[in-house]
C-alpha positions as CSV (number, residue, x, y, z in Angstrom):
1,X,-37.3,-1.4,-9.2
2,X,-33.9,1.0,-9.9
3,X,-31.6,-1.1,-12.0
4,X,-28.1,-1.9,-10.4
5,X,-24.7,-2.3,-11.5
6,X,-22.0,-4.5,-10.6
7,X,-19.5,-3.3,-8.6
8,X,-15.9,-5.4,-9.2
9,X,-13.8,-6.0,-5.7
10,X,-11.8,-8.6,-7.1
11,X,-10.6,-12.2,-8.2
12,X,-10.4,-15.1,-6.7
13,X,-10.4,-18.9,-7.5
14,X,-14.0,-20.2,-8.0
15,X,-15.4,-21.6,-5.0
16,X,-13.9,-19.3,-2.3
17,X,-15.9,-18.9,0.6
18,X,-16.9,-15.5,1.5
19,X,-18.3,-14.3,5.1
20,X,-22.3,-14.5,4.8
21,X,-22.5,-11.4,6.3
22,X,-20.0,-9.4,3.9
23,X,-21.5,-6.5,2.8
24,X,-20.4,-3.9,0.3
25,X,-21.1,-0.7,-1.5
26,X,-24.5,0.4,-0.3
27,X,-24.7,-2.0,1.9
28,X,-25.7,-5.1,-0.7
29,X,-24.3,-8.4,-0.1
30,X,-21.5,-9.6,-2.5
31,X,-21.7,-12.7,-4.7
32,X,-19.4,-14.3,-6.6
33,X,-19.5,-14.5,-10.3
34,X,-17.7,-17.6,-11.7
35,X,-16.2,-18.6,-14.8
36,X,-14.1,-21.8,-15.7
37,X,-11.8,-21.8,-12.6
38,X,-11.4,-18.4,-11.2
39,X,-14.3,-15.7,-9.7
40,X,-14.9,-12.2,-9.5
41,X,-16.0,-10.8,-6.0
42,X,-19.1,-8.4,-6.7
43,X,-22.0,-6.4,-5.4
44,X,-24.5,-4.5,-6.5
45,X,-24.5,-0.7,-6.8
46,X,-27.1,1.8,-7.7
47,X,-26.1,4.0,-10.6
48,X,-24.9,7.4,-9.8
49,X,-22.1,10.2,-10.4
50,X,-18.2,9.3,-9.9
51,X,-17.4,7.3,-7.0
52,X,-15.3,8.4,-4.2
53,X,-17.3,9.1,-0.7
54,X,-15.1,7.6,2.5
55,X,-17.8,5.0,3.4
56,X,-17.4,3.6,-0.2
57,X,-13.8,3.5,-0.4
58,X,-13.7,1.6,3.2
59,X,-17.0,-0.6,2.4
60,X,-14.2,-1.7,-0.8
61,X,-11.2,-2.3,1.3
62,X,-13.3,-4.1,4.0
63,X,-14.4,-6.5,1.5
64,X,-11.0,-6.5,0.0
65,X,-9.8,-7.3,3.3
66,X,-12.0,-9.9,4.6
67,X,-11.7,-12.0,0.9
68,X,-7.9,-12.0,1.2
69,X,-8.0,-13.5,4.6
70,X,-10.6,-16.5,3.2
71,X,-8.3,-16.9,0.1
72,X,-5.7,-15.6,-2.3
73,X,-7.2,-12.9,-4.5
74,X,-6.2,-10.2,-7.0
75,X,-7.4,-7.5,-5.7
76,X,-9.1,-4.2,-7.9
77,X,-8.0,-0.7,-7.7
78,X,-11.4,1.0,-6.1
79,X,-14.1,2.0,-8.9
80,X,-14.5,-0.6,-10.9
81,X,-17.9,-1.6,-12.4
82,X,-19.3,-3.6,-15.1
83,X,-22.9,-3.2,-16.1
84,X,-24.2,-6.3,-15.1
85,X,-23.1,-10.3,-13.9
86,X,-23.2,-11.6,-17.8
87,X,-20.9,-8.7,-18.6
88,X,-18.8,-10.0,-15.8
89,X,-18.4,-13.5,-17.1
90,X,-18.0,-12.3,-20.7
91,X,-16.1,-9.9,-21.2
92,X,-13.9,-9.6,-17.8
93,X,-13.3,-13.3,-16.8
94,X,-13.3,-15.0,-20.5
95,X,-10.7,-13.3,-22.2
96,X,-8.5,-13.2,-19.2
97,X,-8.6,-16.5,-17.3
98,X,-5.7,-17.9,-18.4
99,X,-4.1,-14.4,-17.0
100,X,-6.2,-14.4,-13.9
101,X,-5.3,-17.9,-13.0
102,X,-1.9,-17.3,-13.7
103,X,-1.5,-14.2,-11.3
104,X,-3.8,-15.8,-8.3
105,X,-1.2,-19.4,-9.0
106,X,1.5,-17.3,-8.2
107,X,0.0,-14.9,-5.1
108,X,-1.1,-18.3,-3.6
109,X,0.5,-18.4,-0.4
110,X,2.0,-14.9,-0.3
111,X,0.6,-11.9,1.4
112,X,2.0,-8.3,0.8
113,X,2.7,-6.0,3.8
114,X,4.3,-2.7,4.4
115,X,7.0,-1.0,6.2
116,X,7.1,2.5,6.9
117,X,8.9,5.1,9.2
118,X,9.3,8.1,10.3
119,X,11.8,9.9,11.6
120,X,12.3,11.3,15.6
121,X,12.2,15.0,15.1
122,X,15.1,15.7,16.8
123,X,17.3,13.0,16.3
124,X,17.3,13.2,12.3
125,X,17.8,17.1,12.9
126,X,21.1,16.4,14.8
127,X,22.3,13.9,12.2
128,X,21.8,16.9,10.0
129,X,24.1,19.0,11.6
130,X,26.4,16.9,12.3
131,X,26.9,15.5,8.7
132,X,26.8,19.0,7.0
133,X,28.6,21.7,9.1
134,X,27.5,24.4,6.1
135,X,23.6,23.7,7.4
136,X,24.5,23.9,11.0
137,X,26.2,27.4,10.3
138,X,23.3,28.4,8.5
139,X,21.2,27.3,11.5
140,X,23.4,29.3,14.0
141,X,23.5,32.3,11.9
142,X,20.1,32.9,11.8
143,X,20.0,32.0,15.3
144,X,17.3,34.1,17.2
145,X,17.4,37.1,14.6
146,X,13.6,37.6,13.5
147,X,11.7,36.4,11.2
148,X,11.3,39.4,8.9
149,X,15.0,39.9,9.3
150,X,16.1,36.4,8.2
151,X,13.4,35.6,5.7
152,X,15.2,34.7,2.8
153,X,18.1,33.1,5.6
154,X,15.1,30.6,6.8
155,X,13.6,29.6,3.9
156,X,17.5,28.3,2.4
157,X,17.7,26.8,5.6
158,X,14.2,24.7,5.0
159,X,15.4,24.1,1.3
160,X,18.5,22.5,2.5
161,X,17.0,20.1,5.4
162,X,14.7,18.9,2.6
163,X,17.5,18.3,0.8
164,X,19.1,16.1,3.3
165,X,16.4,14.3,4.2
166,X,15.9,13.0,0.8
167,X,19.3,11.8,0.5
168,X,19.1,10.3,4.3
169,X,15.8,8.9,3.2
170,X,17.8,7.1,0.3
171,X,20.1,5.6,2.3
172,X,18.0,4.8,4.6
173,X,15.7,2.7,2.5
174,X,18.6,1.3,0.6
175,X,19.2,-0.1,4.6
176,X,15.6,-1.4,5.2
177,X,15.8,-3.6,1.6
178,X,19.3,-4.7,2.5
179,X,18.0,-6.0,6.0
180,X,14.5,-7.5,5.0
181,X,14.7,-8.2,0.8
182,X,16.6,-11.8,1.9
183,X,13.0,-12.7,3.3
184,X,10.7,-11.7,0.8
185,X,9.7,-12.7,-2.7
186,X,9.4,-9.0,-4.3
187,X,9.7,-5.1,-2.7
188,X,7.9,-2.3,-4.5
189,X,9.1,1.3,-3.1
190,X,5.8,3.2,-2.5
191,X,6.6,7.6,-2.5
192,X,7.3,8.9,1.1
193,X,3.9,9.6,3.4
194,X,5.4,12.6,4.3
195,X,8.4,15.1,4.7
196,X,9.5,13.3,8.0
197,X,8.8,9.7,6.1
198,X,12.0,7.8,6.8
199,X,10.9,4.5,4.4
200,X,7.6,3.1,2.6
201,X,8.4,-0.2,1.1
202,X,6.0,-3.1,-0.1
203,X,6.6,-6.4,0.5
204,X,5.4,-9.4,-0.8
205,X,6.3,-12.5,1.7
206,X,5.8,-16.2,1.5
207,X,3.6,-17.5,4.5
208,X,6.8,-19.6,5.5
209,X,9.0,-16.9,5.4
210,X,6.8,-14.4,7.6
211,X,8.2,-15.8,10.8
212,X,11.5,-14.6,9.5
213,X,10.2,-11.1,8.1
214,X,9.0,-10.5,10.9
215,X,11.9,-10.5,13.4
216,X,14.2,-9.1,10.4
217,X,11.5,-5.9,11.1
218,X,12.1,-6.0,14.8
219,X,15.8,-6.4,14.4
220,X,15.6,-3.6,12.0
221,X,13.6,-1.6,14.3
222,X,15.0,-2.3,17.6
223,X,18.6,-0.6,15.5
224,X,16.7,2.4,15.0
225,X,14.8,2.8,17.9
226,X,16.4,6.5,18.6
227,X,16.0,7.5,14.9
228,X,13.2,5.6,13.3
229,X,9.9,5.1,14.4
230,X,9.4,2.0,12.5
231,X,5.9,0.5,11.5
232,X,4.6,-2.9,10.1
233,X,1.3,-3.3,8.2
234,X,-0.6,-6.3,7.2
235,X,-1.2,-8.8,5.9
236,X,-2.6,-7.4,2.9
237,X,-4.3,-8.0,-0.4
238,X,-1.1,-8.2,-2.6
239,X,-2.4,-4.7,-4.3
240,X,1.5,-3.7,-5.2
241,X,2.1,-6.9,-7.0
242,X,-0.2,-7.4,-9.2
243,X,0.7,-7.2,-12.6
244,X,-1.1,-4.5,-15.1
245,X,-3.7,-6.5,-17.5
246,X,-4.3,-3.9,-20.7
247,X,-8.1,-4.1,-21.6
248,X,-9.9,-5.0,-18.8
């Protein structure tokens, strides 16, 4: 019989109740491995090269997923394995559960979620033009004059859009914290998704609180309804606030 490894989704306090029929990487059921208080969520894995195929990374985040709805857990950055359950207990969960418990004592009750947006094409564009006349001139200079005549023309007038949309993007986010921080614990700014990214912000929110989060989003988005196509995601495994553990 092929030896397997363990493959590490995560922590959770000992005696969390899983879904029988969670599954994970290669389709093995996951277990819990417990020690003194606090669990790690694992599965078995057949050795091989360097993980990284789309079925593994969603069979991870489906676990992920499906744990942090049971219960609070510290969720694992995808890849991590640990040769076997005793290696687990010893050298993963002994030396850190005083940390572990620590972390998952102050995630209890608090979910993370995430607000991004875009911006409307054409709205942000005339924003633009209207805030700086010297890229609006550009624009009209180059007007309909050709490509191979205006080359150097059009690529100044990309430069300088990107430029204002990172300092638009600023602002902008400094808006979204102002508005929502008041009902959350912690924010983490995540980098832009893309060049028409308006705001990616990570929030971690108290279950009490969420009612309030959550019409502070619509408020928020219902403002920038022309501009902003404003998005909420979760809730999800608190992976932007938890803390880095050296070692493990």
């Amino acid at each position: 019989m092929e030896e397997t490894a363990c493959y590490v989704f995560g922590i959770v306090p000992a005696g969390t109740r899983l879904p029988d029929d969670l599954l994970g990487l290669d389709g093995e059921p996951v277990r819990l491995v417990e020690r003194g208080g606090v669990a790690a969520i694992v599965g078995g894995i057949a050795p091989r090269g360097p993980l990284g195929a789309r079925d593994e990374l969603l069979a991870h985040e489906d676990v992920v997923a499906a744990a942090a709805e049971a219960e609070v857990i510290l969720p694992f950055r995808f890849g991590a394995v640990v040769t076997a359950d005793d290696a687990v207990a010893q050298e993963l969960l002994a030396p850190h559960h005083a940390w572990f418990a620590d972390v998952l004592s102050d995630l209890r009750g608090r979910r993370e979620f995430v607000v991004t947006g875009d911006y409307r094409e054409e709205a942000v564009l005339r924003e633009i033009m209207t805030e700086r006349p010297e890229v609006a001139d550009l624009r009209a200079e180059i007007g309909d004059l050709p490509v191979e005549a205006s080359y150097g023309e059009r690529i100044q007038l990309g430069e300088a859009v990107v430029r204002a949309l990172d300092d638009k993007r600023a602002v902008d986010t400094d808006t979204l914290l102002a508005a929502l921080e008041p009902h959350t614990v912690a924010a983490a700014l995540r980098d832009p998704s893309g060049e028409a990214a308006a705001a990616n912000v990570a929030f971690l929110v108290a279950d009490d609180d969420r009612p309030s989060f959550e019409d502070a989003v619509d408020a928020l988005g219902e403002r920038w309804a022309d501009r902003v196509s404003l998005r909420l995601l979760g809730p999800l495994a608190p992976y932007d606030f938890v803390p880095i553990l050296e070692e493990v």
